[in-house]
C-alpha angles and dihedrals in degrees: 000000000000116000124257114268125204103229119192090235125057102270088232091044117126122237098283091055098238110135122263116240108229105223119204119294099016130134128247128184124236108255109028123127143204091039125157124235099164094128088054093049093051100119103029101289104160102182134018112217135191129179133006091259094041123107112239113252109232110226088166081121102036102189098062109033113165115207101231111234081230092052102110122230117260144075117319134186145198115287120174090193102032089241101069124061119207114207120223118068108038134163127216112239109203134174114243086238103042105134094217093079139043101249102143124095124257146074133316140174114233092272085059094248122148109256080192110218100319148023131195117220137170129260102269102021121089124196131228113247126189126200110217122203165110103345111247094009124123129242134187114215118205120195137149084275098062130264129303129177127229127193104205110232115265085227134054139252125247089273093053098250121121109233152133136212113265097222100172095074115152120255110276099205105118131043103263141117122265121190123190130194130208123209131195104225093210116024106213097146105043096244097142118208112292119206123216123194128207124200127212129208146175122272112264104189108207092162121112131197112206127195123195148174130195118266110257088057083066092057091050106237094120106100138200115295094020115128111245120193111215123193139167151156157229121231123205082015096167088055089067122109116226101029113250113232098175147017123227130205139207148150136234120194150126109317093012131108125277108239089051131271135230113278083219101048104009089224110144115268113244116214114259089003111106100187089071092055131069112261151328084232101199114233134232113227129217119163082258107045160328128269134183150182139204124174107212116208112159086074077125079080099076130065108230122273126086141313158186126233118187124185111196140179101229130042095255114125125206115280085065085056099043087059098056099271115158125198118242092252094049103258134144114197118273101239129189127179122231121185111200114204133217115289111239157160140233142165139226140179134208109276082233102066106020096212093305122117141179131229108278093027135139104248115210142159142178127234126191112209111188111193097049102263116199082221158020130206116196130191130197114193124178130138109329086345122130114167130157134180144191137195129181149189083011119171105282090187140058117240088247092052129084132219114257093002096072136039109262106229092183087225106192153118157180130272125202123194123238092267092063093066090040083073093055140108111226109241140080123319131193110238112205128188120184126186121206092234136203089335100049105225133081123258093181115056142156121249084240087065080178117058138293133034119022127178110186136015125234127184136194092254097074091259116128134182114201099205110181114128090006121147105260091243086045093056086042092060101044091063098044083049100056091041092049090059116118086237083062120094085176121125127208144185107194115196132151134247127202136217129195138190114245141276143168120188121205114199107229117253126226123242093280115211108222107278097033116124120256122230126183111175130146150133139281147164086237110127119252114192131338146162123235127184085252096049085240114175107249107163116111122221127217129204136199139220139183135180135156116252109198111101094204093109116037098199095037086062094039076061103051097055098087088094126201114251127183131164129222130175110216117252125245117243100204119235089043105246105180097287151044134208135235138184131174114215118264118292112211114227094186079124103038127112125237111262148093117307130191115202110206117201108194135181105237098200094050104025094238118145144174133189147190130196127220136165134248121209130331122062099328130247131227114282114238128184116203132181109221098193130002109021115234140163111173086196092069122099116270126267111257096186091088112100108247114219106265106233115273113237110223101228097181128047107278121234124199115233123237111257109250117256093183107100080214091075092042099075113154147262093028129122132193118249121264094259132347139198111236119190122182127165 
């Protein structure tokens, strides 16, 4: 280490020489001179003492206090009789070289960290440099920008170094090369001056914005009025410059403005105004990247066709871009297309029924409504039947799907109990679906606005139809009609449903010898399984009976009236061709008598029952088929006196749907009517 050399100037004087006055709970160095302890002195304090080894500092002449070599580092406060410490006001003695504080020249960053001789920074962006020194000594700094002194700070910072801000730093708006130099004013301690140079460079942009939809939004099966979930990132996020806080968002397409508009209120954006964006969407950070996410629910918005949806950094809108504009940073907006389809509705039946149904049947159908509605009306017209429905707030998803990643279909339906076709005609019957639209709320309505009977429409454009004891196809057209005006946002599917009265066939049985196996098997129009949207049970059962019907031997028939019961369900041909089959297992009649015998199959959830007779053994009798409750031979001619459904004209042109991508929409088995009738506007 250099000697100590006796300067004429206090060694911490400022420029000017004058001393410098040492406050409480400042550092000084061993081996500094001239200093001032007047504040110490104040009261008659002659000495300031620390620890037991330590030599006293003599502040008996308070302006020009000298720090002994053989002083030891530590705390020290004010003595009168250089035995007795008095706590209160105390100084921090430290060596120049003690390692536990910053104390050597040169430059940090604010951490207190070396930046060694030299940094390399960006055009635009200026670092923050620290000077790092003797406590309480003077420098003066020299950069492109002139000369400015710095007293470095007598305590020290959180980290322990003693330094100040460099805030002359030259203008870093060009790639060159700056060097700045740092003096001691007064030299006491033999540092010299130190250089440090900063280089400048162009800016090289490495970060990406990113935009994205889910996938099926690609593929164009997400309609007006579905909720889409958008996400994106940045990559090299901590490498912008500025940083980014926030991302915007906003949309381009057919009939909006041309700068963009929000996705929520489709109101232009308006350049450095965010309230007129979309957003801030707040990010998610990782040392990497930034991601983030923004559900977007007000799609109902937009007409269908294709657009255009940007996320930025900034609040700029596109016309600025599509002139060249570049962020600060560097960034162009992140951009991704969507096309939203048309909303829609169509109707299914089970593939098992085929939209034919038999007196005491559940009744049930399946609608698709694409564009999320919030809810779906059906009608169902035939001869002097009136019925309307309404569900709302139905499931718009599958349980497999989720909000926002996958296309909604609304697949859903209705489901009547078997009383409801009870009350039915047989016959044929005009199913009709309507969907609220883009507006979302229905213009054409019935004056029961609940369920159940309804008897006139009314709309919200002043039109009305009065149906009572109206033809079926007349009723049918009126309301295709209404819902067909141009004031009408209202969409509609209109299919037909069939009901028809009930039959159970029983195939005849041969004359059986005792001991041959019985076997009752047929056909019938009775539902087998099924799946409704409520899970409702549909199948019909069917039960068998058999007794013995001679009254010769009156044991022999008290025997023979534990009758044989079974129970079978029909079995679905699929597709469903006007009947089903049924067969009860073998019945043994190794301990039957001889005589006459009647098998009675009978639908256990309606009542309704057929039989046939047969012998077994003897000589035989005539077979005879008789029908105990409802008469029915499926082999007669049918009945023409039903009324058959009038054709519907199409009124509108006609647009195909897309066919659905979403495995909610595909339940099995289903299958689509026969022909239906699709309006869109």
């Amino acid at each position: 280490a250099a000697g100590i050399v006796s300067p004429a100037v206090s060694a911490a004087g400022t420029a000017d020489g004058k001393d410098v006055l040492i406050e409480d709970g400042e550092y000084v160095l061993i081996g500094e001179t001239g200093l001032n302890f007047s504040k110490f002195a104040d009261g008659g304090y002659t000495s300031l003492m620390g620890n037991k080894d330590a030599s006293p500092i003599d502040i008996s002449n308070p302006s020009s206090v000298s720090i002994s070599l053989f002083n030891q580092p530590g705390e020290y406060f004010r003595s009168m009789d250089n035995s007795n410490i008095v706590m209160g006001m105390s100084c921090f003695v430290i060596s120049k070289d003690d390692t536990r504080y910053g104390c050597t020249l040169e430059f940090v960053d604010k951490d207190g960290n070396s930046l060694g001789s030299s940094l390399t920074t960006l055009i635009g962006k200026t670092p923050e440099i620290y000077l790092q020194g003797k406590p309480g000594y003077s420098y003066d700094v020299i950069t492109s920008s002139g000369s400015k002194r710095y007293i470095i700070p007598r305590t020290p910072d959180y980290n322990g170094n003693f330094k100040i801000e460099i805030t002359n730093l030259p203008s870093l708006d060009s790639a060159q090369t700056h060097t700045i130099t740092a003096e001691p004013v007064s030299d006491f301690w033999n540092e010299g001056s130190i250089s440090f140079s900063i280089r400048v460079e162009a800016k090289t942009i490495n970060v990406k914005m990113s935009v994205e939809l889910p996938a099926d939004a690609k593929t164009g099966i997400f309609a007006s009025g579905d909720v889409i979930k958008l996400k994106g990132s940045i990559e090299n996020f901590k490498d912008a410059d500025p940083a980014i806080t926030n991302v915007y968002l906003y949309i381009t397409g057919r009939n909006l403005d041309a700068n963009g508009v929000s996705l929520e209120t489709k109101a232009p954006v308006i350049d450095g105004n965010a309230g007129t964006f979309t957003g801030p969407v707040e990010l998610k950070i990782t040392e990497k990247e930034a991601t983030w996410e923004y559900l977007w629910e007000n799609t109902g918005e937009f007409e269908p066709g294709t657009y255009t949806i940007y996320a930025v950094a900034a609040l700029d809108g596109r016309q600025l871009f599509g002139q060249g504009k570049v962020l600060e940073n560097g960034l162009t907006p992140a951009s991704t297309e969507l096309y939203l389809s048309d909303k829609s509705i169509h109707v299914k039946f089970a593939e098992e029924n085929g939209g034919t149904f038999t007196q005491g049947d559940v009744v049930y159908s399946y609608w698709s409504a694409r564009g999320s509605p919030d809810e779906v009306r059906w009608y169902i017209i035939g001869p002097n039947f009136l019925e309307t429905g309404l569900e709302e707030k139905f499931s718009l998803y599958t349980a497999d799907q989720k909000k926002g990643e996958n296309a909604p279909q609304g697949v859903w339906g209705f489901v009547y109990d078997r009383y409801f076709s009870e009350t039915m005609d047989p016959g044929n019957y005009y199913l009709v679906y309507q969907h609220p639209g883009h507006n979302r709320e229905f213009d054409v309505f019935p004056d029961n606005t609940g369920n159940g009977y309804f008897s006139a429409l009314d709309t919200t454009f002043g039109e009305s139809a009065s149906l009572a004891g109206r033809p079926s196809s007349n009723c049918a057209e009126a309301l295709r009609q209404l819902i067909d005006n141009i004031l009408c946002d209202d969409l509609c599917v209109i299919t037909d449903l069939t009901i028809e009265a009930p039959w159970i066939s029983v195939e005849q049985v041969d004359n059986l010898a005792i001991g041959d196996k019985l076997k009752i098997k047929g056909k019938t129009n009775y539902a087998g399984e099924g799946t409704p949207v409520d899970g409702s049970l549909v199948e019909n059962t069917f039960s068998l009976r058999v007794e013995r019907l001679n009254f010769d031997i009156t044991e022999e028939n008290a025997a023979m009236q534990l009758a044989t019961v079974a129970r079978v369900v029909p079995e679905n041909i699929i597709p469903y061709a006007g009947e089903r089959t049924y067969e009860f297992a073998e019945i043994d009649t190794s301990t039957w008598f001889a005589g006459t015998y009647m098998a009675t199959v009978t639908n256990i959830d309606t009542g309704f029952s057929e039989s046939i007779t047969f012998t077994v053994g003897g000589e035989g009798v005539e077979q005879d088929s008789a029908t105990l409750q409802v008469p029915s031979d499926p082999l007669e001619a049918p009945d023409t006196s039903l009324e058959p459904l009038p054709p519907i004209i199409d009124y509108s042109e006609p647009v195909e749907p897309e066919e659905p991508k979403s495995p909610g929409f595909l339940l099995a088995p289903l299958a689509f009517t026969a022909a239906f009738i699709l309006r869109r506007k």
